[in-house]
C-alpha positions in Angstrom: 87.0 115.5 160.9 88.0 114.8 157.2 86.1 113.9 154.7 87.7 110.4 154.9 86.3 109.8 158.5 82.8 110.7 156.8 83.4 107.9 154.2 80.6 105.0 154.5 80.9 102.3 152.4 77.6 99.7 152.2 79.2 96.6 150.3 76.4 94.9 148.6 77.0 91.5 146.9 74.3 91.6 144.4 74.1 88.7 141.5 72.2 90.3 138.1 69.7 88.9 135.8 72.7 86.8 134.1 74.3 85.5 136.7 77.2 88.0 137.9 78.4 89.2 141.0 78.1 93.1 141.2 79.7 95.2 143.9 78.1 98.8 144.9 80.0 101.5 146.9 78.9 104.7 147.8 80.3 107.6 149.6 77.9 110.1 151.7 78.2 113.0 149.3 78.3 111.5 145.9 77.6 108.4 144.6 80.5 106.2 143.2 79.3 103.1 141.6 82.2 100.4 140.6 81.0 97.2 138.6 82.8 94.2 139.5 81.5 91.5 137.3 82.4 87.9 137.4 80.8 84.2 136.0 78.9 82.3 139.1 80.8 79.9 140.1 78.5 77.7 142.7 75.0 77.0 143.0 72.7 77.2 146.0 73.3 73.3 146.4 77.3 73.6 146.4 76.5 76.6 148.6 74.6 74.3 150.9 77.0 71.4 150.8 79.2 74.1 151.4 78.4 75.4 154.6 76.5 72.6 155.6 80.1 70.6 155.3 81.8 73.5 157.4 80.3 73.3 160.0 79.9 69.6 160.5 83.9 69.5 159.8 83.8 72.3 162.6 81.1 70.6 164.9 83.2 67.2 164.6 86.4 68.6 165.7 85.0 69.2 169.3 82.7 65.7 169.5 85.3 63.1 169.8 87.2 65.0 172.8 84.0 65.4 174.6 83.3 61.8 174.1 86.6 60.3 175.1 87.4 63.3 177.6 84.3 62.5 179.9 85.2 58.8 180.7 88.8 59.7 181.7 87.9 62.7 184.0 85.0 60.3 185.9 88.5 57.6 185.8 90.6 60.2 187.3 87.7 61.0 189.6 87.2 57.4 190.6 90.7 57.2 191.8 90.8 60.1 193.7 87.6 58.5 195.6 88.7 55.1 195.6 93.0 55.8 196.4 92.5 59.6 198.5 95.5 60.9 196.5 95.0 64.7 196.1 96.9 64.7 192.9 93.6 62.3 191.1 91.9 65.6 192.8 93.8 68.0 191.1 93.8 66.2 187.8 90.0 65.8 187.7 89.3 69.8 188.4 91.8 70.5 185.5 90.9 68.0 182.9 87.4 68.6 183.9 87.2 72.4 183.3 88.7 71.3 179.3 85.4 69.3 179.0 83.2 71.9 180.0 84.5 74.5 177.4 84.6 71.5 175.1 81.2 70.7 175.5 79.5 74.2 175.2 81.6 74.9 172.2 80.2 71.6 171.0 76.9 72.2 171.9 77.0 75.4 170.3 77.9 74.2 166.8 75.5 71.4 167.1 72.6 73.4 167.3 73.9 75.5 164.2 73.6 72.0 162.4 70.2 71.0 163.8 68.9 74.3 162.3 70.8 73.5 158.9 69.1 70.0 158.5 65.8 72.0 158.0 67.4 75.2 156.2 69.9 73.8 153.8 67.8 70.3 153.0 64.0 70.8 153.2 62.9 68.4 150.7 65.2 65.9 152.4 64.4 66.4 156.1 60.9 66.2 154.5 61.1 62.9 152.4 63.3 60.8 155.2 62.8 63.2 158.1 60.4 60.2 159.6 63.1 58.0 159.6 66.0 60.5 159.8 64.5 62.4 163.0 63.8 59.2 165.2 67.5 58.7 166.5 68.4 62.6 166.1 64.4 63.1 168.8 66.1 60.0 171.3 69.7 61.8 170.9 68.6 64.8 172.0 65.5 64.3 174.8 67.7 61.1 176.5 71.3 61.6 175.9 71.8 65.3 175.6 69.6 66.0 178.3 71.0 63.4 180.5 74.6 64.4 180.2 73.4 68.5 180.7 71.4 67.5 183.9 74.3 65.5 185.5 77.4 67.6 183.9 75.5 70.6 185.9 74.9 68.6 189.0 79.2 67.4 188.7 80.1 71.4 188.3 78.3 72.9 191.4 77.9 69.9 193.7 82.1 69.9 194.4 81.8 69.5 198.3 77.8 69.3 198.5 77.5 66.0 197.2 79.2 62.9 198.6 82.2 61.8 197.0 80.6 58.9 195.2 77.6 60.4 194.5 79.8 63.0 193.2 82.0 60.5 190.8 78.6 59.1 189.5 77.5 62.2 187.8 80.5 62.4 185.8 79.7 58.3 184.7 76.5 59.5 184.0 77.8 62.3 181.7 80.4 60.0 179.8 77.1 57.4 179.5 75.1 60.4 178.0 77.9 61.1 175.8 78.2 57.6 174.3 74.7 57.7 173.9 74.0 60.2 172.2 77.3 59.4 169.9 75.0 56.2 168.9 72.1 57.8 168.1 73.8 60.0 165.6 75.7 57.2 164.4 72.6 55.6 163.6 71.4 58.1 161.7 74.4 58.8 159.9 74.6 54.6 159.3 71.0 54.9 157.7 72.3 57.5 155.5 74.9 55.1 153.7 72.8 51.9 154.2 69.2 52.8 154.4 67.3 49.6 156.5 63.3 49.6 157.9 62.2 51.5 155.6 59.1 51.8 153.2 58.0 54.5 150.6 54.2 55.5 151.7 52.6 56.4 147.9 49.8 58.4 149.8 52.5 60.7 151.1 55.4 60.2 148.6 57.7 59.9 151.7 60.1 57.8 153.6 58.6 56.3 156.6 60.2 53.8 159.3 58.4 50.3 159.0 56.1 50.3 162.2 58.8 49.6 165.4 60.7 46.5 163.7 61.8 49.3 161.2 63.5 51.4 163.8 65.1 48.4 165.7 66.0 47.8 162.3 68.3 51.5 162.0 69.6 50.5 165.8 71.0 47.2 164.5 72.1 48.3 161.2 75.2 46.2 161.0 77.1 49.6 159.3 76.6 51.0 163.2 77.8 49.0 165.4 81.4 48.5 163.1 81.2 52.7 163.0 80.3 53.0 166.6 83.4 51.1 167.6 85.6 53.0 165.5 84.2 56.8 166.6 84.3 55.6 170.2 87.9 54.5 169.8 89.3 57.4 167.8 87.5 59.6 170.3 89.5 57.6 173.1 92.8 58.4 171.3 91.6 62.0 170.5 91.3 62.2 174.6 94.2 60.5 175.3 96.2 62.5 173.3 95.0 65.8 174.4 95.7 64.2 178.2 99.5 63.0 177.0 100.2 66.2 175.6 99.0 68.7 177.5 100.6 66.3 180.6 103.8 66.0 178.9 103.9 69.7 178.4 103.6 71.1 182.2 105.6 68.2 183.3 108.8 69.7 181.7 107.7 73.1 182.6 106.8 72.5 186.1 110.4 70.3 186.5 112.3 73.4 184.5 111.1 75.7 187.3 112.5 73.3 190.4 108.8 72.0 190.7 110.2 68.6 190.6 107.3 67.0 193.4 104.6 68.2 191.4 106.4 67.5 187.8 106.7 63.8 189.1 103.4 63.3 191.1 100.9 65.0 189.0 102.1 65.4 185.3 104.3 62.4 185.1 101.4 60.1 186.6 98.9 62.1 184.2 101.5 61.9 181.0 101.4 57.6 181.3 97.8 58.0 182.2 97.5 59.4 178.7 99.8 57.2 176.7 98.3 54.5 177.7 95.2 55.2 176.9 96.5 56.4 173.5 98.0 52.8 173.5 94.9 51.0 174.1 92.4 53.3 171.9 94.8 52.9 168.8 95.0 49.1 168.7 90.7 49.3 169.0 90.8 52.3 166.3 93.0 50.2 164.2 91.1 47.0 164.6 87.5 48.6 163.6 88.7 50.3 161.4 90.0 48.2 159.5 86.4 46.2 159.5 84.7 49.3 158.5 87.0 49.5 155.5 85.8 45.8 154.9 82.1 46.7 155.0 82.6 49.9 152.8 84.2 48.0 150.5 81.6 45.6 150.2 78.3 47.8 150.6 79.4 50.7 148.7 82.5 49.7 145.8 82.5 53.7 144.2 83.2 55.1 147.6 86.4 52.2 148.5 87.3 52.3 144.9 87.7 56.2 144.9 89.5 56.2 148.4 91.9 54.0 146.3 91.6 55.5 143.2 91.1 52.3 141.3 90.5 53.1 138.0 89.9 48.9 136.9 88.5 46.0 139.0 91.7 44.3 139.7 93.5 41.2 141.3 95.8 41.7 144.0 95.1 45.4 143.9 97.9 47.6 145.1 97.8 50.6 148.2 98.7 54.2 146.3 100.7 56.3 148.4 99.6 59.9 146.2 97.7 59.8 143.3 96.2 63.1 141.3 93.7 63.5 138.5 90.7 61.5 137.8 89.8 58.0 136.8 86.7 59.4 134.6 88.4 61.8 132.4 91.5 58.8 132.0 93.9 61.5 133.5 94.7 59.4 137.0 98.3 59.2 138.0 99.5 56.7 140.5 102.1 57.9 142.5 104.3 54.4 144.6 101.6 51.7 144.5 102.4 48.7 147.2 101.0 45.6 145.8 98.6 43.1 147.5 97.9 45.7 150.6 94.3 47.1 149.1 93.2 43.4 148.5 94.1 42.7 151.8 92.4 45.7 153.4 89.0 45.0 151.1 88.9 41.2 152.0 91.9 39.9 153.9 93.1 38.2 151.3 96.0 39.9 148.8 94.7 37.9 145.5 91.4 38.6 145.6 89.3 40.9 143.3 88.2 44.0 144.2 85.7 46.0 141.9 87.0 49.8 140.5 85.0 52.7 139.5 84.0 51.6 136.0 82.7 48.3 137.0 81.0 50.1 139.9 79.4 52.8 137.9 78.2 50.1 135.5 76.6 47.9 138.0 74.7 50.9 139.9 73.7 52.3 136.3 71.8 48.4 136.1 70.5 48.5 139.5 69.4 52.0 139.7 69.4 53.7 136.5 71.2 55.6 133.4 72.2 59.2 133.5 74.1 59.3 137.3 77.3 59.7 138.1 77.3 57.3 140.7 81.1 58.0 142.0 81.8 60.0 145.2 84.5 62.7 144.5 87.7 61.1 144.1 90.1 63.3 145.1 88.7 64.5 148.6 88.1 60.8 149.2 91.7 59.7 148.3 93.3 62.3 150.2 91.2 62.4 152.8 91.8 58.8 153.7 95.6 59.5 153.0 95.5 62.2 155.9 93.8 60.2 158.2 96.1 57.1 157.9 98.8 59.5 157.9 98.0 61.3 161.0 96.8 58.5 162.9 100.8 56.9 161.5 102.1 60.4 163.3 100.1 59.5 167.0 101.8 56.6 166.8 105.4 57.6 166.5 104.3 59.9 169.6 102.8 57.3 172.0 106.2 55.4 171.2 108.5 58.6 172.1 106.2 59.1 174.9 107.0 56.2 176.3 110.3 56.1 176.0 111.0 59.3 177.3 109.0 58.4 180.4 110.8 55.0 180.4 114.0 57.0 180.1 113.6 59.4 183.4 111.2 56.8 185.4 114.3 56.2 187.6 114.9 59.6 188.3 113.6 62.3 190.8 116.7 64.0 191.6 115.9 67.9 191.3 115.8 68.8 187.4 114.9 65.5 186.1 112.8 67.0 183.3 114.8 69.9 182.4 114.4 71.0 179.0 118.5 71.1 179.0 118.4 67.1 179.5 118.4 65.7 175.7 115.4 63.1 176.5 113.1 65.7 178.4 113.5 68.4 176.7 112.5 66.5 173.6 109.2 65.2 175.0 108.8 69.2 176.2 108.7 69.8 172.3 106.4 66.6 171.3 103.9 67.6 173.5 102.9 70.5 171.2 102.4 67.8 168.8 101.0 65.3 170.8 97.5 66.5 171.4 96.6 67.7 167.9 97.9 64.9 165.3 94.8 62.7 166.5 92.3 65.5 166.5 93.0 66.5 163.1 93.2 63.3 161.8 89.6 62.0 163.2 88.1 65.1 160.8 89.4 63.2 157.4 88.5 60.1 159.0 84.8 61.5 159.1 84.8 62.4 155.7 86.1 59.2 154.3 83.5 57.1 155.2 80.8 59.5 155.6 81.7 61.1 152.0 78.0 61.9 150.1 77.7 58.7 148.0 75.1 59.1 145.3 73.8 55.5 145.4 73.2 55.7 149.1 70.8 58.6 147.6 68.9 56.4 145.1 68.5 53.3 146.8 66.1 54.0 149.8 
């Protein structure tokens, strides 16, 4: 064996008495020390936010399938009970074994972020956590329990437990899902409007204000507008995932000369799916555009930044790309449509909306000189940007979808799908599309409203 094979190298990522990274090697017969030294760039807090935001990014692009995935498998489930047809059979074991590796990956992830809360933001999970920790105990000893207990009882009780009794485990596991999707919410809605809450001076902490206080976080008008819009994005997320994985073997299956199950199975599980992507977007669209109402209105920085509105303005316009940054004066607006940002604010073009100067001056009078009270305004432009434009994109495919599946409803003739028929074989290649434009744009859509906002950090 050469001396190579005996090399061992011990990287250490050491950070000196001034604040430098320095990198040690050493070899196993003689020491060889090389000094890599560089500025530090980030702090433990942008360390924290850091990871902290990975993994929630990462936790939150498994949630919304598990919550819209669950109600369709009990649906598919509930018409193989109610209809007999072995193809609703079929559907359900298939769909159903996406949940389950869904769901541990999600559960998974999520307790990585439990442990965070307590790691990464000590003094916070101290100050609020009697508040904070209410919704997050309920989430986790009703609704996560509830959806294990019956998810376990729908994977091993196939053929030991009545076919009804059967289908109302998986209900139960898409009710456990919802739930525990509003607890979170609730929390998360406390976060950027803090309600039922009082400061105890004995403690010098955050407490919930007796039980009226947490009724008060349950009805937190900012939860109900967000639970609507989660729910629904999750349903398109779901639908999605259904259309394209669908539209996918129905091609493949019909390439082959599978035509009975191409038509049967995937084409019925294909408009199963578009629909669903139909009904979820009009909802998604709908609350969403109330919750950019309510934003708007309960926190002006955050709205103003998703716009990057430098100036309160009249009949402020939508900007399609904009770069730099309203507080240095270096913001460049990049095809502004006038009236639309008015519209979306108030639902009225003319009216005045409030920009990031005005904002920062009314919160520096409410809660105090020396804060920068503006949300970052870049990831909060873009971030909105991405969402719009990838919820624009599952729109373009629920219309294809359709009218590809219009276009070859009428036929059954042996090769109907083929990838060599212009219509088909186009769908074949949107289905590769069709399942992750949603998903990846429900992950900017978190971030946009859910963005830190330093006055939701002063005011409780």
């Amino acid at each position: 064996m050469t001396r190579c094979h005996h090399l061992l190298i011990l990287h250490l990522l050491l950070r000196d008495d001034r604040g430098r990274f320095t990198y040690c090697f050493h070899h196993s017969s003689r020491k060889v020390t090389l000094m890599a030294l560089a500025p530090m760039a980030l702090d433990s807090l942008d360390l924290a936010r850091w990871q902290f935001g990975i993994t929630t990014v990462y936790h939150f692009i498994l949630v919304p399938l598990t919550i819209g995935l669950s109600p369709l498998v009990a649906l598919m489930e509930t018409n193989y009970v109610r209809t007999g047809n072995e193809q609703w059979r079929v559907a359900t074991k298939f769909f159903g074994k996406i949940l389950l590796i869904n769901f541990a990956l999600g559960v998974a992830t999520g307790i990585v972020q439990e442990f965070q809360f307590g790691m990464n933001w000590s003094e916070y999970s101290r100050y609020v956590g009697n508040i904070f920790g209410a919704p997050l105990a309920f989430e986790a000893l009703l609704a996560f329990f509830m959806e294990s207990t019956f998810l376990g009882l729908w994977i091993f009780g196939w053929d030991r437990l009545s076919p009804k009794l059967h289908n109302l485990c998986m209900w139960m596991v898409a009710l456990g899902t919802n739930i525990s999707a509003f607890f979170i919410l609730a929390a998360n809605s406390w976060m950027q409007h803090p309600v039922g809450t009082v400061v105890n001076p004995d403690t010098g902490r955050a407490e919930l204000d007796g039980i009226s206080g947490f009724f008060e976080v349950l009805n937190n008008h900012i939860l109900w507008t967000t639970l609507i819009h989660t729910v629904s994005s999750a349903f398109l997320v779901a639908g999605a995932v259904v259309l394209g994985v669908s539209a996918w073997w129905m091609t493949k299956a019909a390439a082959a000369g599978q035509s009975y199950e191409a038509y049967e199975l995937w084409r019925r599980l294909t408009r199963f799916g578009a629909i669903t992507m139909i009904l979820a977007g009009v909802l998604t669209s709908g609350s969403g555009h109330m919750q950019g109402q309510l934003i708007a209105e309960e926190q002006p920085a955050k709205m103003a930044s998703a716009e990057m509105l430098c100036r309160t303005e009249s009949g402020a316009g939508f900007t399609v790309a904009a770069f730099g940054s309203c507080q240095d004066g270096t913001a460049t607006h990049v095809i502004t449509v006038p009236y639309v940002y008015s519209f979306m604010a108030t639902n009225d073009p003319n009216a005045e909306v409030m920009g990031l100067a005005d904002a920062q001056h009314m919160y520096e009078d409410r809660y105090g000189q020396g804060v920068d009270y503006a949300p970052n305004e870049m990831v909060a432009f873009w971030s909105f940007r991405l969402m719009i434009g990838l919820g624009m994109i599952s729109i373009a495919i629920r219309a294809l979808a359709m009218c590809s599946h219009a276009g070859i409803a009428s036929s059954r003739a042996p090769g109907w799908a083929s990838p060599r028929y212009g219509r088909c074989g186009f769908l074949h290649r949107l289905a590769h599309s069709a399942g992750s434009s949603p998903r990846w744009g429900v992950s900017p859509g978190w971030w946009s409203p859910t963005w830190p906002d330093p006055v939701s950090q002063v005011r409780c």
